[in-house]
C-alpha positions as CSV (number, residue, x, y, z in Angstrom):
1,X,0.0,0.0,0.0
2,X,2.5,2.9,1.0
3,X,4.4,1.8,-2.3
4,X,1.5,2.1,-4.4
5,X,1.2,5.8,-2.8
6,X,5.2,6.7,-3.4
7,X,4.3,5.5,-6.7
8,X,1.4,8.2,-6.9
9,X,3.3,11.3,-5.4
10,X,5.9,10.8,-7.5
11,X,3.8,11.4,-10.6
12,X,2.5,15.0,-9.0
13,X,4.9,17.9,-10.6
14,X,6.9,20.0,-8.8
15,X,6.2,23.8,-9.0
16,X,9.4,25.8,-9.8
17,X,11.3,27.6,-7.1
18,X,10.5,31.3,-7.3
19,X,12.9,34.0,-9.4
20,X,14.6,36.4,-7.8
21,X,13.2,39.8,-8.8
22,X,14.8,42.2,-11.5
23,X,15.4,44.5,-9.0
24,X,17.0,42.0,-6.4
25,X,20.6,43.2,-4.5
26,X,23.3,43.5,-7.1
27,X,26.8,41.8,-5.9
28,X,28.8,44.0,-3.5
29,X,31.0,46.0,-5.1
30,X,29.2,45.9,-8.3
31,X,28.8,49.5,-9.6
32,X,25.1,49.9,-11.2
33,X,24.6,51.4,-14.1
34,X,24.9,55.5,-14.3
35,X,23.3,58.0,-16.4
36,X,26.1,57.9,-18.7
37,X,26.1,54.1,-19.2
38,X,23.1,51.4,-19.7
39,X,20.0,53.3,-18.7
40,X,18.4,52.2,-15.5
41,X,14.8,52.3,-14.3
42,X,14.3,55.5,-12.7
43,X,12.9,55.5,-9.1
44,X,9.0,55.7,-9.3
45,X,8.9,54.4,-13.4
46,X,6.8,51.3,-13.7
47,X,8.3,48.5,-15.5
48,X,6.8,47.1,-18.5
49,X,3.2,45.7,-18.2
50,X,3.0,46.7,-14.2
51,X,0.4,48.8,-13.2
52,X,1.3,52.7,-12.2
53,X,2.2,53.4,-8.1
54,X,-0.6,55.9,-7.2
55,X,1.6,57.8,-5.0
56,X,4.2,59.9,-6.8
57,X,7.9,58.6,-6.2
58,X,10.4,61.5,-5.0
59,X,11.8,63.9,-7.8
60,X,15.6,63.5,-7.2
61,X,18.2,65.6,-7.9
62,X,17.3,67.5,-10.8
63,X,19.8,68.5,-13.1
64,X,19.2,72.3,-11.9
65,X,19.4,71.4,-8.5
66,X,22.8,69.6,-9.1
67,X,24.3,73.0,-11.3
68,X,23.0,75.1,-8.3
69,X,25.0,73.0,-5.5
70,X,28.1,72.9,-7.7
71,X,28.0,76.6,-8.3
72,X,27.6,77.4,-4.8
73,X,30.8,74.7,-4.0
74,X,33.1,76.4,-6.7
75,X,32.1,79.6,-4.8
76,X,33.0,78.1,-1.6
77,X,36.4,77.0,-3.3
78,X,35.6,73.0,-2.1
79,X,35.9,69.9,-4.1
80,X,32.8,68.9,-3.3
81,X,30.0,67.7,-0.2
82,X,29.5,64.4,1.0
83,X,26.3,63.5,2.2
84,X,25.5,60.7,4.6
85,X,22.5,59.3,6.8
86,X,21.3,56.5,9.0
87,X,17.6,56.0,9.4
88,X,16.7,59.4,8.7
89,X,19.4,61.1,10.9
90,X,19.9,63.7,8.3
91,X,16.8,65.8,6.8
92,X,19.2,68.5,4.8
93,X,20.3,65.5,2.9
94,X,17.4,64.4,1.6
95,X,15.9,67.9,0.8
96,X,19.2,68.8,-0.9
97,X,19.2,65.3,-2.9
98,X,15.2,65.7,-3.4
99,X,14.3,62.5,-1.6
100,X,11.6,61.7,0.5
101,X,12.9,60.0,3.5
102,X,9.5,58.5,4.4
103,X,9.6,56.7,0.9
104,X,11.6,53.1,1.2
105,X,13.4,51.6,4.2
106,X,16.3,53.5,5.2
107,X,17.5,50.9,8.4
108,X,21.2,51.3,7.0
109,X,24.0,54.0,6.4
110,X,24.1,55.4,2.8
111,X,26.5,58.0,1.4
112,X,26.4,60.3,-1.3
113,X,29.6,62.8,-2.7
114,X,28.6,65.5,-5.3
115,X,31.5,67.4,-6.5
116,X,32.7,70.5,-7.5
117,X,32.1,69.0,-11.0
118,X,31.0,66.3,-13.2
119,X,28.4,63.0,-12.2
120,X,27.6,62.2,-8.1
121,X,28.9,59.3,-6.5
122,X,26.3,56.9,-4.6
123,X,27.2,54.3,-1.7
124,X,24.6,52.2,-0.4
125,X,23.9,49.1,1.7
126,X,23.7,46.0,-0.3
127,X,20.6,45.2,1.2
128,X,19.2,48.8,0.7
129,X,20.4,49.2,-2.8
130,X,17.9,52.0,-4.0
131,X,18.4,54.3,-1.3
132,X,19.4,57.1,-3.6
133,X,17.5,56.6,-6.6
134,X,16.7,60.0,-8.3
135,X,20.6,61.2,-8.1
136,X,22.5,60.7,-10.7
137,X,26.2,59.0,-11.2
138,X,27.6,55.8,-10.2
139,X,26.4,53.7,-7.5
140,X,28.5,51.1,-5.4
141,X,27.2,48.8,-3.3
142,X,28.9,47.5,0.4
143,X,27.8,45.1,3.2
144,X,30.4,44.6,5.1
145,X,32.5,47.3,7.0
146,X,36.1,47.0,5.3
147,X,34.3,47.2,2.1
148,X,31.9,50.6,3.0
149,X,35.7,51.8,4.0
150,X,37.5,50.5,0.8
151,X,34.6,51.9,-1.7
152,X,34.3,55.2,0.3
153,X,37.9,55.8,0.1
154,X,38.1,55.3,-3.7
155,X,35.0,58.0,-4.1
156,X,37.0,60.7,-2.0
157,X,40.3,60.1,-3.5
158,X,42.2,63.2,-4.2
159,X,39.9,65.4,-2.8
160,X,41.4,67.6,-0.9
161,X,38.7,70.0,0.8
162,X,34.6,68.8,1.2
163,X,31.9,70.0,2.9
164,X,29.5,67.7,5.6
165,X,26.6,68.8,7.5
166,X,28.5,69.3,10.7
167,X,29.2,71.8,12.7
168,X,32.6,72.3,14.7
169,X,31.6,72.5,18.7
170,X,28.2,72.5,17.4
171,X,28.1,76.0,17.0
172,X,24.9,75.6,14.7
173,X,23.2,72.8,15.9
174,X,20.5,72.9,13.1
175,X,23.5,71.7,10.5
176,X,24.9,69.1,13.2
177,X,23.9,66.2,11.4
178,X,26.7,64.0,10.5
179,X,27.9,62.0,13.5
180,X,31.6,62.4,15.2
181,X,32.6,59.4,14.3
182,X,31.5,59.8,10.1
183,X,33.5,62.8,10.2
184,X,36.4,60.9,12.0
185,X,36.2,58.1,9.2
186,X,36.2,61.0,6.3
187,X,38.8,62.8,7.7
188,X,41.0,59.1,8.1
189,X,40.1,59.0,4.1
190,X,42.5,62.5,3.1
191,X,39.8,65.1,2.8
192,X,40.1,68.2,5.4
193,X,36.4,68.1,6.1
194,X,34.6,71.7,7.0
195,X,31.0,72.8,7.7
196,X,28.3,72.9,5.0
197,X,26.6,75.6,7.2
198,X,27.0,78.4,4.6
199,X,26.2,76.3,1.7
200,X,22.6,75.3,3.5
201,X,22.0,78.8,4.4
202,X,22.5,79.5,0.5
203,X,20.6,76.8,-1.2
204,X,18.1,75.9,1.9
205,X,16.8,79.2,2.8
206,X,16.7,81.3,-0.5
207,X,13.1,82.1,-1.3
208,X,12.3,82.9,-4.9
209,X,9.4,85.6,-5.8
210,X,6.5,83.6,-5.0
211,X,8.0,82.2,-1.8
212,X,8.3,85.9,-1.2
213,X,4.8,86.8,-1.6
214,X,3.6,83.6,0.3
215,X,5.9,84.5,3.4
216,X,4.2,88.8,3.1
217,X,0.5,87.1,3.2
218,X,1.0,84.9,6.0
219,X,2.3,87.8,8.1
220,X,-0.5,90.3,7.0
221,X,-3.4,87.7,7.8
222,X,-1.5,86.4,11.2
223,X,-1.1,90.8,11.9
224,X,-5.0,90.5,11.2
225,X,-5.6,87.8,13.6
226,X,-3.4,88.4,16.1
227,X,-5.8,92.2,16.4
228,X,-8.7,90.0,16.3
229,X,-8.0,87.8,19.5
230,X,-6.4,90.7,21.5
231,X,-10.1,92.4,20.8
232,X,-11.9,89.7,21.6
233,X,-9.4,89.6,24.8
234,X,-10.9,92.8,25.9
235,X,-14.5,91.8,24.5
236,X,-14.8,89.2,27.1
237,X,-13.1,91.3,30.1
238,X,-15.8,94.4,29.0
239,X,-18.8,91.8,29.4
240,X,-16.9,90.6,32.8
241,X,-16.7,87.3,31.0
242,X,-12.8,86.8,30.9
243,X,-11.2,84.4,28.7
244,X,-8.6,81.9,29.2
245,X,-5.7,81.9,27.6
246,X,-6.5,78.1,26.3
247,X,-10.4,80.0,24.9
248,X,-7.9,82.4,23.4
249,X,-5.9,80.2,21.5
250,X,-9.3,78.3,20.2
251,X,-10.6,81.4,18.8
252,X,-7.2,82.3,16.8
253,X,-7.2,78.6,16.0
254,X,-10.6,79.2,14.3
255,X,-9.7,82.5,12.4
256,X,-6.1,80.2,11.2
257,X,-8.1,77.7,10.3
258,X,-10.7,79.9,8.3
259,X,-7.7,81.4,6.0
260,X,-5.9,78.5,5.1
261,X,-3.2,78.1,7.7
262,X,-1.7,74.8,8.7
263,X,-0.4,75.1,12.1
264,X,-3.2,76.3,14.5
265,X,-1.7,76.4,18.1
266,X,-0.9,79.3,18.3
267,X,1.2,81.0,21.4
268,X,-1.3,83.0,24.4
269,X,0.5,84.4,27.6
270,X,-1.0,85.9,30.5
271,X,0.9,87.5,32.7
272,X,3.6,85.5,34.4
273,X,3.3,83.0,31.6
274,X,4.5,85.8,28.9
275,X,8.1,85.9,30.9
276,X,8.5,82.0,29.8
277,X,8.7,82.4,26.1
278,X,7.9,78.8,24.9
279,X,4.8,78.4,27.1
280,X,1.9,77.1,26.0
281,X,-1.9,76.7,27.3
282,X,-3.1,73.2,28.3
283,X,-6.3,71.3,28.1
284,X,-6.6,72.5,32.1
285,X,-5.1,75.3,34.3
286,X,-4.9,77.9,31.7
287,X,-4.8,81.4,33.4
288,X,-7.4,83.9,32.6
289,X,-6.5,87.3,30.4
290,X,-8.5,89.1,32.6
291,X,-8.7,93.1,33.6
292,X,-4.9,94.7,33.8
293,X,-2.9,91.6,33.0
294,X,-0.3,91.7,30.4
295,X,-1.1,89.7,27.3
296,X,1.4,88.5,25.1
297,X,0.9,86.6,21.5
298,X,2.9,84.5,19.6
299,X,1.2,83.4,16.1
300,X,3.5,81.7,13.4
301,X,2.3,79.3,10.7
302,X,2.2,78.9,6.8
303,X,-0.3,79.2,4.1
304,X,-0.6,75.6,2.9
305,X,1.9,72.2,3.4
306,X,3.8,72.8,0.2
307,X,6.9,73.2,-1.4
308,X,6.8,77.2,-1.7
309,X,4.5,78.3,1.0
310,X,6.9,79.7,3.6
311,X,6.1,80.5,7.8
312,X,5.1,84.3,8.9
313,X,6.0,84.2,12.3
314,X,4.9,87.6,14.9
315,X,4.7,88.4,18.0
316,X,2.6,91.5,20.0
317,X,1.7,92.5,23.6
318,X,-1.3,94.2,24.9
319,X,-2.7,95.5,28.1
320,X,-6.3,94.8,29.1
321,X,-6.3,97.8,31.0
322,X,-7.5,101.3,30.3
323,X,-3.7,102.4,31.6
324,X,-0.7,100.5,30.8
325,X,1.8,100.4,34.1
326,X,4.7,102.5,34.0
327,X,7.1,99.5,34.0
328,X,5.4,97.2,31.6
329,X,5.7,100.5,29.3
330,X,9.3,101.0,30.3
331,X,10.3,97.3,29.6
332,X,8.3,97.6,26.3
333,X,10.2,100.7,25.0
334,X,14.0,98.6,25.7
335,X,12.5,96.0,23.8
336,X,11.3,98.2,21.1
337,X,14.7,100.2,21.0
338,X,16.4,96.9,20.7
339,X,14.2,95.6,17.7
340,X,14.7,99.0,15.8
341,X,18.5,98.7,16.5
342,X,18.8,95.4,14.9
343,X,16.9,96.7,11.9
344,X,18.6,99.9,11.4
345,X,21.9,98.1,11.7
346,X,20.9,95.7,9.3
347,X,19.7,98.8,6.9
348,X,23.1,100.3,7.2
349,X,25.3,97.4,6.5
350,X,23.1,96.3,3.2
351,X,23.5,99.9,1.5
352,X,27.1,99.7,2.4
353,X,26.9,96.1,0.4
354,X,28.0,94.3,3.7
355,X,25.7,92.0,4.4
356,X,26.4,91.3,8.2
357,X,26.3,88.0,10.3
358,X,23.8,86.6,12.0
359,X,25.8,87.4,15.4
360,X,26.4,90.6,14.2
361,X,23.0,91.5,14.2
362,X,22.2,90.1,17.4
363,X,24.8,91.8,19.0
364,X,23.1,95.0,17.8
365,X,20.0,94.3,19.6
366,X,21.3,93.2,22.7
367,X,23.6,96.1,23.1
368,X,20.9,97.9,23.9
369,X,19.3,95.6,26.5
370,X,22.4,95.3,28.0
371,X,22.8,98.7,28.6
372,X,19.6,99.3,29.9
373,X,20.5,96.8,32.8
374,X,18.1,93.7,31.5
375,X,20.7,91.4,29.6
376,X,20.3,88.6,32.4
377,X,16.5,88.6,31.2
378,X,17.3,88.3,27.8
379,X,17.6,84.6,27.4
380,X,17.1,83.2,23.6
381,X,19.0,84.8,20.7
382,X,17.6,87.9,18.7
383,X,16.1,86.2,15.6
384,X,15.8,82.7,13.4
385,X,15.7,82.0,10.0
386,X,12.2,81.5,7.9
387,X,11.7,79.3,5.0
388,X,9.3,76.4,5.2
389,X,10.1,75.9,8.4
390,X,9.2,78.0,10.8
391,X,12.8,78.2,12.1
392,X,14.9,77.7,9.0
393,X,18.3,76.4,8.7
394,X,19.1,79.4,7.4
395,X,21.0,82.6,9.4
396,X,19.7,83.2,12.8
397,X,20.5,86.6,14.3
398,X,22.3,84.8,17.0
399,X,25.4,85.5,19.3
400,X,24.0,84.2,22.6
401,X,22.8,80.8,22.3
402,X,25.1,79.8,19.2
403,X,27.4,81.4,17.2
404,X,26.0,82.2,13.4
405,X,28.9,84.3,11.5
406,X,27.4,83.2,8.3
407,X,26.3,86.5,6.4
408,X,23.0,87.2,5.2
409,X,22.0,86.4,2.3
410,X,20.0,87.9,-0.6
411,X,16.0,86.9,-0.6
412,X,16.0,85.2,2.5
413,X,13.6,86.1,5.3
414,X,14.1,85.9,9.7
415,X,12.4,86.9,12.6
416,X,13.9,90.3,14.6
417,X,12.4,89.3,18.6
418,X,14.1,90.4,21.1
419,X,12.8,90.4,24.7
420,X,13.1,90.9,28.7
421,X,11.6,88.3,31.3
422,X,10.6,89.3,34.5
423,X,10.1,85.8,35.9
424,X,6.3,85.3,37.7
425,X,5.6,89.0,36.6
426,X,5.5,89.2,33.1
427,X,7.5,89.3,30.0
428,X,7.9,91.5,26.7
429,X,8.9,90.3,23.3
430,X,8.3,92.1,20.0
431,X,8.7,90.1,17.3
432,X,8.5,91.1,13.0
433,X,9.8,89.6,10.2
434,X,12.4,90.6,8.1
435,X,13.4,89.9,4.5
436,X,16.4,91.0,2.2
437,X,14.7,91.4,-1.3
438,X,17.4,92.4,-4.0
439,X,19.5,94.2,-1.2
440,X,17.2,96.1,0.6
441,X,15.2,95.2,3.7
442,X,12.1,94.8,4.0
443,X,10.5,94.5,7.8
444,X,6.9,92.9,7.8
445,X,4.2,92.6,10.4
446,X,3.8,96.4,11.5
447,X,6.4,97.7,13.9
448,X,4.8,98.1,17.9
449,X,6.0,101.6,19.2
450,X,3.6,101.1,22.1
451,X,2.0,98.3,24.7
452,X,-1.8,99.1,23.9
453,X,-4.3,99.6,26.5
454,X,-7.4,98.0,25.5
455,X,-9.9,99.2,27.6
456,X,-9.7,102.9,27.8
């Protein structure tokens, strides 16, 4: 009987083992093809006969993009900037490369060097292999250590000076992306390896015309709104039905909402809570903007999630009072003088056609706070950069909490706040934005001269 059924199985065909996929792990060490050789599929095309990914695949390094990065090296006078990441550790990478680092699995380091001139270079995990699809050049695969070493080496060969998103004592933390030990392993390689800091600030955070109009509209509607919820502040004290600072936020939460913007919690400090700067109302325990107390708000979104639609970012204080106190109005003026030093400093330089620093400018702000006897109360740096973010990667006005001696640069746009903290009484910040449109400057959100008493 059990022969009879041997007899029977055998006769059943065996399937065939599966095929490996086209796009299965090339050997390590085995250079893919490059735009110059045997074309390869490009990340997001659909091979022939399968059906079309709904979701659009990242754009890549376009060739634009790659002309612009290689001017701005030759500029620079460096041979070229290496790029590297593990599991997402570096955002400027992937913007700069135009690759979406939710797209794929990116458990394992990659490395990519564009020089001064001619294709990229790619290096990527052999089990990651698509990593950088959508940047041009060669790409070289690695698994194990002594060959990521070996490959790496042979891509940085005779270069002498690169950039790498690092910063040296982590000056500017916002460029701090490459580890100590990458930089360590580059610098083993030959290459004296310096800051990309500069080159970001250039390529990252320079906002083309209709940037520049989406960045003036989100300031003008956040002025608007910003009025709005200060009156209705005062609405609510007049009809002795004071709001909290969390019912405050709600309503300028609404009126964001109702024009379009994306972020809607915006800042609302009563009082003691104004002098700490990064407060914000919760669910419960709000305090109540109620008759005399200081009011500070802090509004900064953008005008849609996309590529061009850049942050307005402002900040105003108002009395709910029908007399604004004599040091609350003293405090104000400091913080006032200090603004209007930073932009008339900033004024100066540009007609001279001497962009300053970003430390320069904060230095002109806080001169004047100092002075005045308040510089222990002034405790964040003067101003940040704006681009899509609300604080950029670009130039902060900053000489207190960092150290940004990279210069301004043409059509970019920051924040000018300074302010005094008078911790559990109450704090004062005035906060505009400021952009350099073809060497002038141009300061948005209206200019306070005053702490307005709203209920006269």
């Amino acid at each position: 009987m059990l022969l009879v059924l041997a007899l029977l199985l055998a006769q059943i065909p065996t399937p065939p083992l599966p095929q490996p996929p086209p796009s299965m792990t090339p050997q390590v060490g085995q250079r893919q093809a490059s735009d110059a050789g045997l074309p390869a599929l490009e990340s997001g095309a659909a091979a022939p006969g399968a059906v079309a990914a709904v979701a659009a695949e990242p754009q890549g390094l376009s060739p634009a993009r790659l002309q612009q990065i290689q001017a701005a090296l030759a500029r620079e006078k460096l041979d070229g900037w290496l790029f590297f990441d593990f599991r997402g550790s570096d955002p400027i990478a992937y913007r700069m490369l135009g690759l979406d680092s939710s797209h794929g699995a990116h458990s394992r380091r990659w490395y990519c060097y564009v020089p001064a001139r001619g294709q990229p270079s790619r290096l990527v995990h052999a089990i990651e292999p698509r990593s950088l699809d959508g940047v041009p050049g060669r790409a070289v695969t690695y698994a194990a250590w002594r060959v990521r070493d070996r490959e790496l080496g042979a891509i940085l060969r005779g270069q002498k000076r690169i950039a790498m998103d690092y910063s040296p004592r982590n000056e500017i933390p916002t460029v701090a992306r490459a580890d100590a030990g990458t930089v360590e392993l580059v610098r083993s390689l030959g290459p004296e390896v310096v800051s990309s800091a500069s080159l970001v600030a250039e390529l990252e955070s320079t906002l083309g015309p209709d940037e520049l109009r989406s960045q003036a509209r989100a300031t003008d509607l956040l002025a608007q709104i910003i009025e709005a919820t200060a009156q209705e502040a005062a609405r609510r004290v007049r009809e002795q039905k004071p709001a909290t600072e969390r019912e405050l936020q709600e309503f300028a939460g609404q009126k964001m909402r109702e024009q379009g913007f994306i972020d809607d919690q915006p800042g609302v400090q009563v009082d003691a809570h104004s002098a700490d700067p990064h407060y914000g109302p919760g669910p419960v325990g709000s305090a109540t903007a109620g008759k005399n107390s200081v009011l500070l708000l802090d509004y900064s979104s953008r005008l849609g999630n996309g590529p061009h639609d850049i942050y307005g970012d402002l900040t105003k204080v108002y009395f709910l009072g029908d007399r604004v106190p004599a040091e609350v109005a003293r405090v104000a003026a400091i913080v006032f003088a200090a603004r209007d030093a930073a932009i008339a400093f900033l004024r100066t330089r540009l007609e001279l056609g001497r962009a300053p620093t970003g430390a320069e400018v904060d230095d002109a702000a806080r001169a004047v706070i100092d002075q005045a006897g308040y510089g222990a109360q002034f405790i964040h740096r003067t101003g940040h950069s704006i681009d899509t973010h609300g604080h950029g990667d670009g130039v902060n006005n900053d000489n207190f909490e960092t150290r940004d001696t990279r210069r301004h640069n043409d059509n970019t746009c920051f924040s000018i706040e300074p302010g005094i903290y008078l911790a559990g009484r109450f704090g004062i910040r005035s906060e505009v934005d400021a952009c350099i449109i073809a060497g002038k400057l141009e300061v948005r959100g209206g200019l306070q001269t005053e702490v307005p008493a709203l209920l006269p």
